[in-house]
C-alpha positions in Angstrom: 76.4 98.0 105.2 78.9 95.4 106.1 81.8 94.1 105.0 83.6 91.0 105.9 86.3 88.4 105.3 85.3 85.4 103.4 88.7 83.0 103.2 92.0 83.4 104.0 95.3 81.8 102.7 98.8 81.8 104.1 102.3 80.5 102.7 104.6 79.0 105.1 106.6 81.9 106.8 111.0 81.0 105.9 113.9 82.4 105.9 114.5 82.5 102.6 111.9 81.6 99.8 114.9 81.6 96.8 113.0 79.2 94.8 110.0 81.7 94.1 109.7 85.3 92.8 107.4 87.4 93.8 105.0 87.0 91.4 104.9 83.1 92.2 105.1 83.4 96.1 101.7 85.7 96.1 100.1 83.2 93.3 100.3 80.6 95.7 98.5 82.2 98.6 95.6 83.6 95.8 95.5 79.8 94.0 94.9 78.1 97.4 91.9 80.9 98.6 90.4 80.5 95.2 90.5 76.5 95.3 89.3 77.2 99.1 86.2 79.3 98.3 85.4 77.3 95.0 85.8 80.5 93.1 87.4 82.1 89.8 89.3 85.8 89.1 86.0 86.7 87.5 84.2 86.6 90.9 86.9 89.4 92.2 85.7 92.7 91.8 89.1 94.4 93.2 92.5 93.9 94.3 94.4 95.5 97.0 98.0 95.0 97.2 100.3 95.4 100.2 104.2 95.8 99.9 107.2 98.4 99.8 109.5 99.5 97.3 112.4 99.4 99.6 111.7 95.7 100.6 110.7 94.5 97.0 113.8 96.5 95.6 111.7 98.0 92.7 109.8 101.1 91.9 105.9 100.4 92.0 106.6 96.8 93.5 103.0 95.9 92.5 103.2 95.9 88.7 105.9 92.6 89.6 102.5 90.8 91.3 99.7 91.7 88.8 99.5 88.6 87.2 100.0 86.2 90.3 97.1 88.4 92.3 94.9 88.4 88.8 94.8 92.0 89.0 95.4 92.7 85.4 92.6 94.6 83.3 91.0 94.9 87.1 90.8 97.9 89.4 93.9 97.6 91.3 95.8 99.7 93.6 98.5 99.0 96.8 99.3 100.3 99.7 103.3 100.5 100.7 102.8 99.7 104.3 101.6 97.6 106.9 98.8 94.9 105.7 96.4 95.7 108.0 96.4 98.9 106.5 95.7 96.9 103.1 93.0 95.4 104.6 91.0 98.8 106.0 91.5 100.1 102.1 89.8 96.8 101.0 87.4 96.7 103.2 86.0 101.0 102.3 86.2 99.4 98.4 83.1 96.8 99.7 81.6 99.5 102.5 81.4 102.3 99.4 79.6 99.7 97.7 81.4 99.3 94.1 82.4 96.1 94.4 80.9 92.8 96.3 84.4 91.6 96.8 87.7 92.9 97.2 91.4 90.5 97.3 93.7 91.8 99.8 97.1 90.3 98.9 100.5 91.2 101.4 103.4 89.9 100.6 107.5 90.6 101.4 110.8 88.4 101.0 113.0 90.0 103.5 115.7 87.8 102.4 116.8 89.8 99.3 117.8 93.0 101.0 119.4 94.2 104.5 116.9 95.0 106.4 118.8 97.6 109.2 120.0 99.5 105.8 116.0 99.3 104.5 114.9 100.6 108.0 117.4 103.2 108.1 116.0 104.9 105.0 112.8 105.5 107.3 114.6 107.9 109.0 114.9 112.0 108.2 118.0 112.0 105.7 119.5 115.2 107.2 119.2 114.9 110.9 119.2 110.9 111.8 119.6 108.3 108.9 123.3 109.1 109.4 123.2 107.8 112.6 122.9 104.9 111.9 119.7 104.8 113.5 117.5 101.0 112.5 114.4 99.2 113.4 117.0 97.4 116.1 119.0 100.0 117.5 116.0 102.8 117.8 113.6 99.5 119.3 116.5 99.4 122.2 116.2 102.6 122.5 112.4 102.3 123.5 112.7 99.3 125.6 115.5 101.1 127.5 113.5 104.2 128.3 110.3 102.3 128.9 111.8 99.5 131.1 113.6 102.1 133.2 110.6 103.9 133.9 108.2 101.5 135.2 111.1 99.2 136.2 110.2 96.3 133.9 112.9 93.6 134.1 114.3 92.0 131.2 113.0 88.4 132.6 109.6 90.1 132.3 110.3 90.9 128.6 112.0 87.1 127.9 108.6 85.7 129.1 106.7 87.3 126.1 109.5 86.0 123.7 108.8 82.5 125.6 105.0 82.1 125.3 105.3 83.4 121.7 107.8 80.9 120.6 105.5 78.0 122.2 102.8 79.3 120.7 104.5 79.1 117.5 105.5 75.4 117.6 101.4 74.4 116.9 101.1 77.0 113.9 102.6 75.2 110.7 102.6 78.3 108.8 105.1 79.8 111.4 108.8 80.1 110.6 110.2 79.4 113.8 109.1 76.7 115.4 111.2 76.0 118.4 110.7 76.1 122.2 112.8 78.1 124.4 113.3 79.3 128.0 113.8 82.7 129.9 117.5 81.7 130.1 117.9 80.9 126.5 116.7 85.2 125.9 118.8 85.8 128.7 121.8 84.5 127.4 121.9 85.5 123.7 124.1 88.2 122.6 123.1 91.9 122.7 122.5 93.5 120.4 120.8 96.8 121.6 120.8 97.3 125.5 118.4 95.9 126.9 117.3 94.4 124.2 119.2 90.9 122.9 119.0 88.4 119.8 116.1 86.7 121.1 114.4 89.4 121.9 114.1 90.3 118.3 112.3 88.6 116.0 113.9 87.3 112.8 113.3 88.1 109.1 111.0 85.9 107.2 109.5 85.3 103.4 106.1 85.2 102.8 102.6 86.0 101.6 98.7 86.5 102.9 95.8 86.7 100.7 91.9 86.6 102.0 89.1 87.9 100.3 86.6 90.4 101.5 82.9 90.5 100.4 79.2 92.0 101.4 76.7 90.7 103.4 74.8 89.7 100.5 77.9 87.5 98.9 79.4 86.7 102.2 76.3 84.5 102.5 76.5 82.6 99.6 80.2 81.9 100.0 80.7 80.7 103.6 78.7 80.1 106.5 81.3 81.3 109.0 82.3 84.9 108.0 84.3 87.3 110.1 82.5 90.4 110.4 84.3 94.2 111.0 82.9 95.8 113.9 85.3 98.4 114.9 88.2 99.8 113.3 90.7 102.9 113.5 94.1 104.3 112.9 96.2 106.9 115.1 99.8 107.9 113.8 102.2 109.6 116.1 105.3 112.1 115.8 107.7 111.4 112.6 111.0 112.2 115.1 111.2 109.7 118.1 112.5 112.7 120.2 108.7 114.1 119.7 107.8 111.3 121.1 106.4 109.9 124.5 109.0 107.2 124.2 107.5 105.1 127.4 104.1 105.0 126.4 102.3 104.0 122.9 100.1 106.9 123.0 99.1 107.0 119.4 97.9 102.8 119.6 95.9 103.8 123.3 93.8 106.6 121.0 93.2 104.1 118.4 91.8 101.7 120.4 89.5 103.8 122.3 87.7 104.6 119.0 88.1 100.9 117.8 86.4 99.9 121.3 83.8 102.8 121.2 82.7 101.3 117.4 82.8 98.1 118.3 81.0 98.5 121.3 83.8 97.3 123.7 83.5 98.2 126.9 85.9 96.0 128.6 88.3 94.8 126.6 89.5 91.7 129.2 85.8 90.9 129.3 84.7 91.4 125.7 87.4 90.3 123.6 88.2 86.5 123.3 91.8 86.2 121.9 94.3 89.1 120.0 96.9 88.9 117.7 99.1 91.9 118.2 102.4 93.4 116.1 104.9 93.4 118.4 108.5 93.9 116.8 110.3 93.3 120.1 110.2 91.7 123.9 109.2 94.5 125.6 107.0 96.1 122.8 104.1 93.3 123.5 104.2 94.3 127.2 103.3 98.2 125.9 100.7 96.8 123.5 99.4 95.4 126.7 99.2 98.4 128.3 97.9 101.0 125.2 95.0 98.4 124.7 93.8 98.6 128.0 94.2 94.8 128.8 96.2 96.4 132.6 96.9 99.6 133.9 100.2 102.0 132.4 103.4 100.5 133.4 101.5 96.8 135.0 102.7 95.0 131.6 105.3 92.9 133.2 102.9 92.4 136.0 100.4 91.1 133.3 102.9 88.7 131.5 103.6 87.5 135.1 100.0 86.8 135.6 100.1 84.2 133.0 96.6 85.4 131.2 98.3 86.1 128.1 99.0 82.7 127.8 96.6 80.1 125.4 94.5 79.6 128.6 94.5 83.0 129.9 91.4 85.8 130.4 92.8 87.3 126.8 95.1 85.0 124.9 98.0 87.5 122.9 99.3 86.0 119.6 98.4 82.4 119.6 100.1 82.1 116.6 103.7 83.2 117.9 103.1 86.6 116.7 105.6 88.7 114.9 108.5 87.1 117.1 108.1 84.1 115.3 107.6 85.3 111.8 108.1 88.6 110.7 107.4 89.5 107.1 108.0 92.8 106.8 104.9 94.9 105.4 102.9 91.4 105.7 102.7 91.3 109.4 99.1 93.1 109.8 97.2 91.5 107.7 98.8 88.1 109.0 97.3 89.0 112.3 93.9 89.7 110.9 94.3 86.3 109.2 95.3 84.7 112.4 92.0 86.6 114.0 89.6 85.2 111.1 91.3 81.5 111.4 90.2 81.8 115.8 86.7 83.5 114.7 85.9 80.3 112.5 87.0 77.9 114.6 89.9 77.2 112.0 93.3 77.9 114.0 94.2 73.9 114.5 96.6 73.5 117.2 96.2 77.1 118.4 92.4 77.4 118.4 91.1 79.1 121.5 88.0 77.7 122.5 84.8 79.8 121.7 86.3 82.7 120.3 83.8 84.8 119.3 85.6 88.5 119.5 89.1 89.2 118.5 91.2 92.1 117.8 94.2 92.8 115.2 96.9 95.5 115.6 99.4 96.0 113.3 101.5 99.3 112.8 103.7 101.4 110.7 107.1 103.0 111.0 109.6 102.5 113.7 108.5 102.4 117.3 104.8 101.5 116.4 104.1 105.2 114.7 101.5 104.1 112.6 98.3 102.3 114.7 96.0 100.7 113.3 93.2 98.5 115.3 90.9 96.0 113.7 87.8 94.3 116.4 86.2 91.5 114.1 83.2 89.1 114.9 81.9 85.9 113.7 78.1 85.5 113.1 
């Protein structure tokens, strides 16, 4: 049995998105897959959403997205984290074989609520949330610890934030679009040693949709799908100070088992171009390191070496990754997006030439707690 992605849809990634609600924002991205595909709601089986309470600022944020995903008087259910998880819970819909296609919607507007007092909710209310403790504030605490111990320099880190932001400037669904140098990082105001403005990626409105379907339909509706081939999910310590702070243990374990499923035996050699969640500077350089791409503490070495770049061995976020738009609970399934768009030859501007493997990470939590690793495959 196999299961894969059929179409995929994408809104432009803003700042602010006050002109649509929620319900509106994810009917665009479902309209524009169904006028895509040439199909109706009837030819969806089953809906998955993806979103968060916290970020939608309602209890059970799906019922305010029924009608805009057509999930009403359909099996329906959501997931209130990361879209790549939303797509893994789609895709075991097709594998059990109930449905021959499954609509995986993620969707968040970051602009209606602050997002440092969202993120401090994550944390354990007797111990930490009144710390103060945030997505920025704990991410400096990682870069810190892991850039002192393997003696990454903050240059090293502004070159991710550079190639990300170039990349960006030929995706048109990205939301910032605007070259900038290792000076420009350099420069901007700190906001969590070492870690500065630029370093962090800003808050964005948006919405994914793509539709998943079984060998048998997948055939009849495209003649470029993007097959699954490996897939798994590791999720580390709740408390950061249970933690290996330097090293992103939990994503390493996950992609072993992703690469072991997929067959991947090199991961330089064998996989063509990934789109990774990285929610700050430094963090890509880790991701670097827990996927195997170089050796523990060589990810500065390997931004240096320039093969991250569009014409590297193993081009990282082509589409400017999270740095450049960052829709919170979105962001996974935007990379798996960005991985199907490469796999079909799709990506425009920011096509890498031949890609025939590519892999997806997106994560939960703060500090990359949550893994989870996707390898896809065209036919």
């Amino acid at each position: 049995m196999k299961v894969a992605i059929v179409g995929v849809a994408q809104t432009k990634y803003e700042s602010n998105k006050i002109d649509q609600t929620y319900m509106e924002l994810t009917f665009e991205v479902v309209k524009k897959l169904h006028n895509q595909l040439g199909i109706t709601n009837d030819d969806v089986g089953s809906v998955i959403t993806g979103s968060n309470d916290f970020t939608d600022g309602r209890t059970i944020a799906n019922m305010a997205v029924q009608d805009g995903v057509g999930s009403v008087r359909k099996s329906e259910s959501r997931v209130s984290g990361d879209g790549a998880f939303a797509y893994v819970y789609a895709a075991m819909r097709v594998l059990s074989q109930e449905y021959d296609t499954v609509l995986v919607v993620s969707h968040s507007k970051c602009s209606e609520g602050d997002q440092c007092l969202i993120n401090n909710s994550i944390f354990d209310p007797f111990y930490q949330r009144h710390l103060g403790l945030d997505q920025i504030s704990s991410a400096g605490l990682m870069a810190n610890m892991y850039m002192s111990k393997y003696g990454i320099t903050e240059e090293q880190a502004a070159k991710v934030v550079v190639k990300n932001r170039k990349n960006a400037f030929n995706n048109p669904y990205a939301h910032i679009q605007k070259e900038i140098t290792v000076d420009d990082v350099l420069k901007s105001p700190m906001l969590a040693y070492p870690l500065k403005e630029l370093d962090l990626p800003p808050y964005s409105d948006g919405a994914v949709a793509m539709l998943l379907a079984n060998e048998e339909t997948a055939k009849k509706l495209t003649d470029t799908p993007v097959w699954l081939r490996g897939y798994a999910n590791c999720t580390d310590a709740y408390y950061l100070g249970n933690r290996n702070m330097t090293d992103l243990i939990a994503l390493e374990l996950a992609a072993k088992e992703a690469y072991k499923m997929a067959g991947i035996s090199d991961p330089i050699k064998d996989i063509d171009v990934a789109e990774v969640s990285e929610n700050f500077s430094a963090h890509e350089l880790m991701i670097y390191e827990a996927l195997g791409f170089c050796g523990k503490g060589e990810g500065g070495k390997f931004i240096d070496s320039g093969e991250t770049q569009m014409g590297g061995k193993i081009p990282v976020n082509p589409s400017g990754g999270v740095l450049s738009s960052n829709v919170a609970m979105a962001n996974g399934l935007i990379r798996v997006a960005e991985v199907a768009e490469q796999l079909t030859g799709k990506a425009g501007k920011r096509q890498i030439p031949d890609a025939k493997t590519g892999l997806a990470y997106g994560m939960n939590g703060i500090c990359s707690q949550g893994n989870c690793v996707l390898i896809f495959g065209g036919d």
